[in-house]
TORKOL-4160 file (C-alpha; in steps of 0.2 Angstrom, whole numbers, padded with zeros to 4 digits, m for minus):
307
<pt num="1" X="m0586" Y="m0836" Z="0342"/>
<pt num="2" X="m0591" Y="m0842" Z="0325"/>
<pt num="3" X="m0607" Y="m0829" Z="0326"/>
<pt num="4" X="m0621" Y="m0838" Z="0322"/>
<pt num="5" X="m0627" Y="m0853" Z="0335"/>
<pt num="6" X="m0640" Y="m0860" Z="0323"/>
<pt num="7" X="m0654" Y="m0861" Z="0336"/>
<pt num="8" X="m0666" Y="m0849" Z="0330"/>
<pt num="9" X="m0661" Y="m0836" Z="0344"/>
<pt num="10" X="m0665" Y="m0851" Z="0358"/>
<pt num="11" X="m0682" Y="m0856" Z="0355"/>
<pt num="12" X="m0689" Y="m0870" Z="0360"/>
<pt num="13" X="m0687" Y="m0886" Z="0353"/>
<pt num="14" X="m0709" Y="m0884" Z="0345"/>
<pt num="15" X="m0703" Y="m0869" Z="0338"/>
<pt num="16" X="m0689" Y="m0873" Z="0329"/>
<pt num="17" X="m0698" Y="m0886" Z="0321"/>
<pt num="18" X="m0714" Y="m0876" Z="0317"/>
<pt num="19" X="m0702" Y="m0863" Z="0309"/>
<pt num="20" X="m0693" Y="m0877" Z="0298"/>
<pt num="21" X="m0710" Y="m0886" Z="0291"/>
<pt num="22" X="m0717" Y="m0868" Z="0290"/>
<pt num="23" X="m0700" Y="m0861" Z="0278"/>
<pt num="24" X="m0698" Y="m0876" Z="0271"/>
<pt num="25" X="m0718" Y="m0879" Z="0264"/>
<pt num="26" X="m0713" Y="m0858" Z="0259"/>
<pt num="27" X="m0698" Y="m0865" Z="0251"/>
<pt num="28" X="m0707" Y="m0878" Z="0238"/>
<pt num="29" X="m0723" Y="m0866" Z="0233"/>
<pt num="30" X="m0711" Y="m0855" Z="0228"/>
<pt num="31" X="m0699" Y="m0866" Z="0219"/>
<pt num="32" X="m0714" Y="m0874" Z="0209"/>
<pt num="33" X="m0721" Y="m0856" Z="0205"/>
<pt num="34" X="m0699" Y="m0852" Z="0201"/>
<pt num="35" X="m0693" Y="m0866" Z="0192"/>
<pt num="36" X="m0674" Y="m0856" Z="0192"/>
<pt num="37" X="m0673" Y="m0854" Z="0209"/>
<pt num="38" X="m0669" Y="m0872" Z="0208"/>
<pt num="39" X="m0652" Y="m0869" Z="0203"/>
<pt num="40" X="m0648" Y="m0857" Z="0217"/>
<pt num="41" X="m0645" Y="m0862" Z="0233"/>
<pt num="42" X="m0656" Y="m0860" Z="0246"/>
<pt num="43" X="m0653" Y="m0855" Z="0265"/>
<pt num="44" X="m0663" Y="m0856" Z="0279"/>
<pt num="45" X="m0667" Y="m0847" Z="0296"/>
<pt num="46" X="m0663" Y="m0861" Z="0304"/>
<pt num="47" X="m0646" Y="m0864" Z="0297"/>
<pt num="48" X="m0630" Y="m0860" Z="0304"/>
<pt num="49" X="m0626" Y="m0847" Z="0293"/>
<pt num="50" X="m0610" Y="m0846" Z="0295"/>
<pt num="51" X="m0606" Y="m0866" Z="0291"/>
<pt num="52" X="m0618" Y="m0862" Z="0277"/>
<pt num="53" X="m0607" Y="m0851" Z="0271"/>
<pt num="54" X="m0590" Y="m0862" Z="0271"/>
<pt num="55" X="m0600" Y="m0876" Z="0263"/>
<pt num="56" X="m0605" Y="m0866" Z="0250"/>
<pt num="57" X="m0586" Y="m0856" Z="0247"/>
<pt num="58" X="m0580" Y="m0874" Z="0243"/>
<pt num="59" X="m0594" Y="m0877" Z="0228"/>
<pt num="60" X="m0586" Y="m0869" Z="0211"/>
<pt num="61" X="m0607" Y="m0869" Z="0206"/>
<pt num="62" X="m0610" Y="m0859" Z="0220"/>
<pt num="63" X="m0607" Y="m0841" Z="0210"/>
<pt num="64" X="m0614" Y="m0826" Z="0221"/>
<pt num="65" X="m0631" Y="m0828" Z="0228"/>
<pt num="66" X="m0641" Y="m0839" Z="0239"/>
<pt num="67" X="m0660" Y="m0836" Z="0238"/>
<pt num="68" X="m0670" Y="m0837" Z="0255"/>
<pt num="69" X="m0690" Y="m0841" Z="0260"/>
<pt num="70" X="m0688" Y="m0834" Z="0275"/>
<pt num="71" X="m0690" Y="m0815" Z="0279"/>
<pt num="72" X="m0688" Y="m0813" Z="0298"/>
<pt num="73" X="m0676" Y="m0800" Z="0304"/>
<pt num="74" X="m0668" Y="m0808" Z="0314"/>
<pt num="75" X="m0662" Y="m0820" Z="0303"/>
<pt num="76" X="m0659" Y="m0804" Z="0289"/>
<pt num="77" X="m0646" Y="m0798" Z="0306"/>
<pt num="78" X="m0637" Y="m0814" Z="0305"/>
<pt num="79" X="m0634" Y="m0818" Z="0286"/>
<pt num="80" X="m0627" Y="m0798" Z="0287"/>
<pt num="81" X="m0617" Y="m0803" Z="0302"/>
<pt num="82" X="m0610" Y="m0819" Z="0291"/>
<pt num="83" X="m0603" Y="m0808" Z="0276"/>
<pt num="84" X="m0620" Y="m0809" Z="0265"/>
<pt num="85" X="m0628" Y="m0792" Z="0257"/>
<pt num="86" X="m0648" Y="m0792" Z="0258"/>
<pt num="87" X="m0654" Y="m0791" Z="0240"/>
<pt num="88" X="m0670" Y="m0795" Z="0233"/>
<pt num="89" X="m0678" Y="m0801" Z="0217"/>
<pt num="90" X="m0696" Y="m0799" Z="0210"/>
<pt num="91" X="m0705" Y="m0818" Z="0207"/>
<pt num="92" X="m0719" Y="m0825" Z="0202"/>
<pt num="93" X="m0731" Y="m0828" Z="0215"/>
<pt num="94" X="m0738" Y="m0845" Z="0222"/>
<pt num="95" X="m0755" Y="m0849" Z="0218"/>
<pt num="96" X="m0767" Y="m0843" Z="0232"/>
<pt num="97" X="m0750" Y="m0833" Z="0240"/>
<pt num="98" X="m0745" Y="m0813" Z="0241"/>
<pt num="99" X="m0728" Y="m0818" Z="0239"/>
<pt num="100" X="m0721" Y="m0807" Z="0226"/>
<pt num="101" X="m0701" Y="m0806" Z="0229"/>
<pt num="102" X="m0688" Y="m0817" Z="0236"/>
<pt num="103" X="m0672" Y="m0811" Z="0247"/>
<pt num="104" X="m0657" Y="m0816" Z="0237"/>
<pt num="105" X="m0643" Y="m0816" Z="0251"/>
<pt num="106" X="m0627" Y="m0813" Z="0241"/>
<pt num="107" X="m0609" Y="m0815" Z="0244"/>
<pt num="108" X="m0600" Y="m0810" Z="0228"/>
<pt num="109" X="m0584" Y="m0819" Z="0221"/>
<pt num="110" X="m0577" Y="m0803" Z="0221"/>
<pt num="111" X="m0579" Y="m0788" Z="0235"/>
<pt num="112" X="m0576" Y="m0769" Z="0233"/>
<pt num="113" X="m0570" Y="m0764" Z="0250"/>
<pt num="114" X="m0559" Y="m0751" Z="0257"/>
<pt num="115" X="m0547" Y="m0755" Z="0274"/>
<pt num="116" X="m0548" Y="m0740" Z="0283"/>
<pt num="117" X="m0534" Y="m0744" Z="0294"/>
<pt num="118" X="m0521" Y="m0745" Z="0281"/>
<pt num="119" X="m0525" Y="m0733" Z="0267"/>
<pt num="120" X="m0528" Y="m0716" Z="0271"/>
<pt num="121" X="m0543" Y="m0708" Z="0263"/>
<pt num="122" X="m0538" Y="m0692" Z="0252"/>
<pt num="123" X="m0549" Y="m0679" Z="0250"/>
<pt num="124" X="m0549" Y="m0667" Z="0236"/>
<pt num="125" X="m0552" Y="m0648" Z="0238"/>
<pt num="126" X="m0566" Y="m0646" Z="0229"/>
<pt num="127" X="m0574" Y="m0659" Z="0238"/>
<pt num="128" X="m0569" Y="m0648" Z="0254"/>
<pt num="129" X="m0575" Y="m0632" Z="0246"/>
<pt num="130" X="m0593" Y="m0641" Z="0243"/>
<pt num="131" X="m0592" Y="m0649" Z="0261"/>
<pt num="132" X="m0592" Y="m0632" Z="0268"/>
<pt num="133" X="m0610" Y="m0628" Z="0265"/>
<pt num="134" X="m0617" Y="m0645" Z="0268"/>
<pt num="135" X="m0622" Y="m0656" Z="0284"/>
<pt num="136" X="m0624" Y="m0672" Z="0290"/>
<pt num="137" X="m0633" Y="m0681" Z="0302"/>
<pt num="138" X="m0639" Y="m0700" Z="0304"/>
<pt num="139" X="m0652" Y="m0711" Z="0307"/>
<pt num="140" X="m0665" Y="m0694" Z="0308"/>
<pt num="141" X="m0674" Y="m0698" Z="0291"/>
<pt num="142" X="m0673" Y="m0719" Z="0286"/>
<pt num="143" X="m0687" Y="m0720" Z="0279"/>
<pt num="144" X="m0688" Y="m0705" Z="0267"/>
<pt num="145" X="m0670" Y="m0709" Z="0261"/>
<pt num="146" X="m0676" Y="m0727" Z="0257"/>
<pt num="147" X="m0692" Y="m0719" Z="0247"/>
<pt num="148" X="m0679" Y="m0706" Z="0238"/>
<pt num="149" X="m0668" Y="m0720" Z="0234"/>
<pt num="150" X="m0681" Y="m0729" Z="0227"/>
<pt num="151" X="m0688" Y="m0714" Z="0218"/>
<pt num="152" X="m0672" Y="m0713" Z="0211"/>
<pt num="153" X="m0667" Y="m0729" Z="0205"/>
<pt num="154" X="m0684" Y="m0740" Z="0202"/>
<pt num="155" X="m0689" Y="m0754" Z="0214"/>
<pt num="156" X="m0675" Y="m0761" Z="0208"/>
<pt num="157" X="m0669" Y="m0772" Z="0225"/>
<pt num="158" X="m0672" Y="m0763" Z="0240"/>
<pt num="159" X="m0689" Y="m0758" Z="0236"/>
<pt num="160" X="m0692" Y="m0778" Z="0238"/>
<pt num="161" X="m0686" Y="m0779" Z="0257"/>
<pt num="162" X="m0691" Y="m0761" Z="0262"/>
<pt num="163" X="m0703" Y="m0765" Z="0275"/>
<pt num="164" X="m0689" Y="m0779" Z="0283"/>
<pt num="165" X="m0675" Y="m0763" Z="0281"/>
<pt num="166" X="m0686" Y="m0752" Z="0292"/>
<pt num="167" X="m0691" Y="m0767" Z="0306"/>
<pt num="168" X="m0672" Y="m0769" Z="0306"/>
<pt num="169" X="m0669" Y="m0751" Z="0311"/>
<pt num="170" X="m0682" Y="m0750" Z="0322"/>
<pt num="171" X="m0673" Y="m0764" Z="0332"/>
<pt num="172" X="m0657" Y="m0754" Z="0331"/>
<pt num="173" X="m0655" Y="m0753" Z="0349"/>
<pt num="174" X="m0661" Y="m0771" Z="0354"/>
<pt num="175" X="m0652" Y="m0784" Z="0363"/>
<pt num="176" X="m0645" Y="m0800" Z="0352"/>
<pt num="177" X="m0636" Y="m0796" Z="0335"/>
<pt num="178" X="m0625" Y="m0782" Z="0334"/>
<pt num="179" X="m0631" Y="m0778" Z="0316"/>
<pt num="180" X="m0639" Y="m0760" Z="0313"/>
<pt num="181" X="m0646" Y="m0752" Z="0300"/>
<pt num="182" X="m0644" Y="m0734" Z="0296"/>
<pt num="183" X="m0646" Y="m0718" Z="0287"/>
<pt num="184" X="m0635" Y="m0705" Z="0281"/>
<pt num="185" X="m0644" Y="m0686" Z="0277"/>
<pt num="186" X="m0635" Y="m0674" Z="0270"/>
<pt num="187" X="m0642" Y="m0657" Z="0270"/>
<pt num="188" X="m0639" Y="m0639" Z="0259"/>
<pt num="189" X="m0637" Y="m0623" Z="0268"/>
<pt num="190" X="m0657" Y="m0621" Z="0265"/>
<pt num="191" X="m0660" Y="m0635" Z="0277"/>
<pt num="192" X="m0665" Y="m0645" Z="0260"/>
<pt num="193" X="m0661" Y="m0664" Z="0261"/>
<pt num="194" X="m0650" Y="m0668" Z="0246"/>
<pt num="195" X="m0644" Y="m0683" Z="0246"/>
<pt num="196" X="m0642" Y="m0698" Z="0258"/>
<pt num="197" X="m0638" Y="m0718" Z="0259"/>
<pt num="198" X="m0645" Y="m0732" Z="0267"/>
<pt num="199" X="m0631" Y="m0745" Z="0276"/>
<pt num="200" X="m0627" Y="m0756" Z="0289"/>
<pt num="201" X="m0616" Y="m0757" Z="0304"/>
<pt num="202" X="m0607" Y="m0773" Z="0314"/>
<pt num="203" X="m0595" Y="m0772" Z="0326"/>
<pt num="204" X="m0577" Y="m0764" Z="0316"/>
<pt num="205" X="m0587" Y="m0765" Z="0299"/>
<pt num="206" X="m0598" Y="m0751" Z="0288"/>
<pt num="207" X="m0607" Y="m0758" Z="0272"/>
<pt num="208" X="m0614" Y="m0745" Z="0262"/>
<pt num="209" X="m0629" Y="m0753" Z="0253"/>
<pt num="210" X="m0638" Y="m0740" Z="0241"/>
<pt num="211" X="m0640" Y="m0719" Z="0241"/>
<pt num="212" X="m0645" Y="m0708" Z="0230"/>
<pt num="213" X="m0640" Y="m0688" Z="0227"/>
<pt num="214" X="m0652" Y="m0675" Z="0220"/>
<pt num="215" X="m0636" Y="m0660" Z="0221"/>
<pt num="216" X="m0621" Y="m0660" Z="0210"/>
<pt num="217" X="m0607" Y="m0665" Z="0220"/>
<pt num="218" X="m0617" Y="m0672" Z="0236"/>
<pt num="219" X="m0613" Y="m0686" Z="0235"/>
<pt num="220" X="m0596" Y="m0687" Z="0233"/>
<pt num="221" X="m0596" Y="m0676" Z="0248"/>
<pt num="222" X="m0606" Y="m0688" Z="0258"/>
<pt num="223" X="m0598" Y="m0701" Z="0251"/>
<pt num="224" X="m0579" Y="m0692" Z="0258"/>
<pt num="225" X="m0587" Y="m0688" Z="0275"/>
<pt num="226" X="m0593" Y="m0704" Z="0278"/>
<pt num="227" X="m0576" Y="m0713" Z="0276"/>
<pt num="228" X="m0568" Y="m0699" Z="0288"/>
<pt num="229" X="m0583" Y="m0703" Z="0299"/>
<pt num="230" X="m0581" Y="m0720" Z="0302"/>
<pt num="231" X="m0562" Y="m0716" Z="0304"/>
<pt num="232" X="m0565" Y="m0706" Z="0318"/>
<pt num="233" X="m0578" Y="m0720" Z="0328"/>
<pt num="234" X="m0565" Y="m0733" Z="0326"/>
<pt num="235" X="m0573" Y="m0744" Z="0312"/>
<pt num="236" X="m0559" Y="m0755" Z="0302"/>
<pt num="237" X="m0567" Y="m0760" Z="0286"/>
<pt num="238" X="m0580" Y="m0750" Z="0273"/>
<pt num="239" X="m0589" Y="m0765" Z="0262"/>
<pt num="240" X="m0593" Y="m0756" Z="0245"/>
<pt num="241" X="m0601" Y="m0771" Z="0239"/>
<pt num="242" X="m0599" Y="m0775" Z="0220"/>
<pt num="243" X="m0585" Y="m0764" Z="0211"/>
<pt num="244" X="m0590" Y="m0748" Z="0202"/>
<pt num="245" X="m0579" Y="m0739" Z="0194"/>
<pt num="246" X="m0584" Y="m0723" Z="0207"/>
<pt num="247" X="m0579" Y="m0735" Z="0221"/>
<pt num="248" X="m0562" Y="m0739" Z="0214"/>
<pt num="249" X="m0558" Y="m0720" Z="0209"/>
<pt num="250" X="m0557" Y="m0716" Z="0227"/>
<pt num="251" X="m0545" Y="m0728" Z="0233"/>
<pt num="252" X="m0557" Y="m0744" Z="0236"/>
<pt num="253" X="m0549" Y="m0762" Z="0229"/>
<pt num="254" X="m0557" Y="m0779" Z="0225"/>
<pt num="255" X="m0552" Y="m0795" Z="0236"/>
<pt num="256" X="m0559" Y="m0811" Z="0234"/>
<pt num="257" X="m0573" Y="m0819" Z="0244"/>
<pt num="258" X="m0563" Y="m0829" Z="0254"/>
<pt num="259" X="m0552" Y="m0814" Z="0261"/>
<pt num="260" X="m0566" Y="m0804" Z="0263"/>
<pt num="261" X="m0574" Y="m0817" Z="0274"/>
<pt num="262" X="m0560" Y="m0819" Z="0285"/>
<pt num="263" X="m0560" Y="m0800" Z="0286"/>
<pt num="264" X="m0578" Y="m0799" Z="0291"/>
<pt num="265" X="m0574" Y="m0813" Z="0305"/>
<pt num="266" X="m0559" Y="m0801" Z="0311"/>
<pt num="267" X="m0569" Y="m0786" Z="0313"/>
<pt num="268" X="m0586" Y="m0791" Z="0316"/>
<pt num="269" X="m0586" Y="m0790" Z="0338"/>
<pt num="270" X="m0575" Y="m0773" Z="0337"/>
<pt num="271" X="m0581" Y="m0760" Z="0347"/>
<pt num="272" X="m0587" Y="m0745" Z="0336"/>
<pt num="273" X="m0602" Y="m0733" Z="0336"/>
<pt num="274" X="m0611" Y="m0727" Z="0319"/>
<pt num="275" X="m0616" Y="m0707" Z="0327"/>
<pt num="276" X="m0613" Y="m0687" Z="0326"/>
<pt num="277" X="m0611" Y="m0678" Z="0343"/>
<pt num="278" X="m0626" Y="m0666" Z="0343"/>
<pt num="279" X="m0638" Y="m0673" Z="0330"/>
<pt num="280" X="m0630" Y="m0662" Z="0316"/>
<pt num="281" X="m0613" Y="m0658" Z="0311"/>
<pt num="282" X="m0604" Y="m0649" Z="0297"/>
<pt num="283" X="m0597" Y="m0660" Z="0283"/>
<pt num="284" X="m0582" Y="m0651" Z="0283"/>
<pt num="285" X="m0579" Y="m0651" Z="0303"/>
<pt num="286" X="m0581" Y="m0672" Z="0300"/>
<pt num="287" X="m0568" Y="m0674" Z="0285"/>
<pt num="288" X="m0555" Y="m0662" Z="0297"/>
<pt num="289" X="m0557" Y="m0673" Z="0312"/>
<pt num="290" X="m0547" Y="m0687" Z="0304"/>
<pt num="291" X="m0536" Y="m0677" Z="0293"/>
<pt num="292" X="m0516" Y="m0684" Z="0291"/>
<pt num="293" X="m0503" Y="m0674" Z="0287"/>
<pt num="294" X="m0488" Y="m0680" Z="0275"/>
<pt num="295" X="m0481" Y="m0692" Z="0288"/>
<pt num="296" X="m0495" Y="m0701" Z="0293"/>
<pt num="297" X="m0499" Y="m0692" Z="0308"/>
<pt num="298" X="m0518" Y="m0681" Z="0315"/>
<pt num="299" X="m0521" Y="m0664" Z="0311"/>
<pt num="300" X="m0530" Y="m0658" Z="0324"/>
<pt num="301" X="m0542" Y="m0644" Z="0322"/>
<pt num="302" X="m0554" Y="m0635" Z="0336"/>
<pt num="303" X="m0569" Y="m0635" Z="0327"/>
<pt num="304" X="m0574" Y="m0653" Z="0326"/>
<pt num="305" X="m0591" Y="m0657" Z="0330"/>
<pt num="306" X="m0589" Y="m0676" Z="0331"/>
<pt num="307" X="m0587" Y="m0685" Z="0347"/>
């Protein structure tokens, strides 16, 4: 199963074709207002993203972005599902168009991710110490994490494909795709949200895609709980996206784009589920649930709220 069938989800033949005169007449306002865009590749919804993708791994020119016309979800779903990561860049709009930002699908040369089935993830005691008065729970608050991240770091990207991040997660439980979007919430013992992270799930694999931390320290707590989470629901890769030195601190390593597509090929029709039993759970209950003693082996505890 290669993924991506390149029929527009099974439309019919009219609509296939409206939808490529439709992106490609997108595709050449854009590019006449963008003269740059010219040296990017594009991709199109109607592509099989996948063969996209193999084509554009064999072109040294190729660097680490596409660039997109297209903004349908479901199309967003598969280029995820392929190996690509949904960024987004301000441009100058077409005459007579309220296009303001294109979706620059990206696949970097290089990717920051961390195996969870070979390396266990340590956990410092201070981190524990913090975890002890802070919660977790998911998917509760999307759209208030997106805004606090965008507070926090500018438009910047995501602020570009926010309204396409929030249809994706409304479609969460929908048939088709098995991409999900999600938020993490981590919450004080004053019931204050403190930090959080927008990222998205498919089949074995977690990519974190931007967070943001208003408490010293939460974030590397979330950060810790989130790794023994998906520990615990059976997920084999975390994609960190592009290296920072944060990322490489805690144990995560750089392989090249073609090992990490293979890897996304490998896990992306496992079986795992992105959730906490009981809507909230304490961090430090989560980052015990997967804990390994010196061997290798699970150090059970009875007070894991994870299911």
């Amino acid at each position: 199963d290669d993924g991506d069938d390149g029929d527009v989800d099974g439309k019919d033949c009219k609509s296939v074709e409206s939808t490529i005169l439709k992106e490609y007449e997108s595709f050449k306002e854009i590019i006449q207002a963008n003269g740059y865009l010219m040296f990017r590749p594009p991709l199109f919804s109607f592509q099989n993203v996948d063969e996209r993708l193999s084509e554009l791994m064999l072109d040294d020119a190729f660097g680490d972005f596409c660039w997109t016309p297209s903004r349908d979800v479901d199309f967003i779903r598969r280029f995820i599902r392929s190996g690509f990561f949904p960024l987004a860049t301000p441009i100058s709009p077409p005459p007579g168009k309220d296009i303001y930002s294109v979706i620059l699908p990206e696949n970097d040369r290089e990717r920051c991710v961390f195996e969870l089935t070979k390396t266990p993830f340590h956990v410092a005691k201070s981190t524990r110490k913090r975890a002890k008065k802070l919660t977790m729970t998911i998917d509760t608050q999307f759209e208030r994490v997106i805004d606090e991240c965008i507070t926090r770091h500018g438009e910047n990207w995501v602020g570009f494909v926010k309204p396409e991040f929030i249809a994706c997660h409304r479609q969460n439980n929908q048939a088709g795709v098995n991409v999900r979007f999600h938020s993490i919430e981590v919450w004080n013992s004053e019931d204050v949200l403190v930090a959080g992270e927008i990222g998205w799930s498919c089949g074995g694999i977690y990519t974190s895609g931007t967070g943001y931390t208003h408490e010293k320290g939460a974030g590397t707590v979330q950060l810790c709980a989130l790794a023994r989470l998906l520990v615990t629901k059976g997920f084999s890769l975390w994609d960190l996206g592009v290296p920072l030195d944060y990322k490489l601190k805690m144990g995560a390593y750089l392989i090249s784009r073609k090992d990490f597509v293979d890897l996304v090929r490998k896990f992306r029709d496992d079986e795992a589920e992105f959730t906490i039993g009981g809507g909230k759970a304490r961090i430090i209950d989560i980052i015990k649930s997967s804990d390994v003693n010196e061997k290798g082996n699970p150090i059970t505890t009875n007070k894991s709220t994870t299911n």
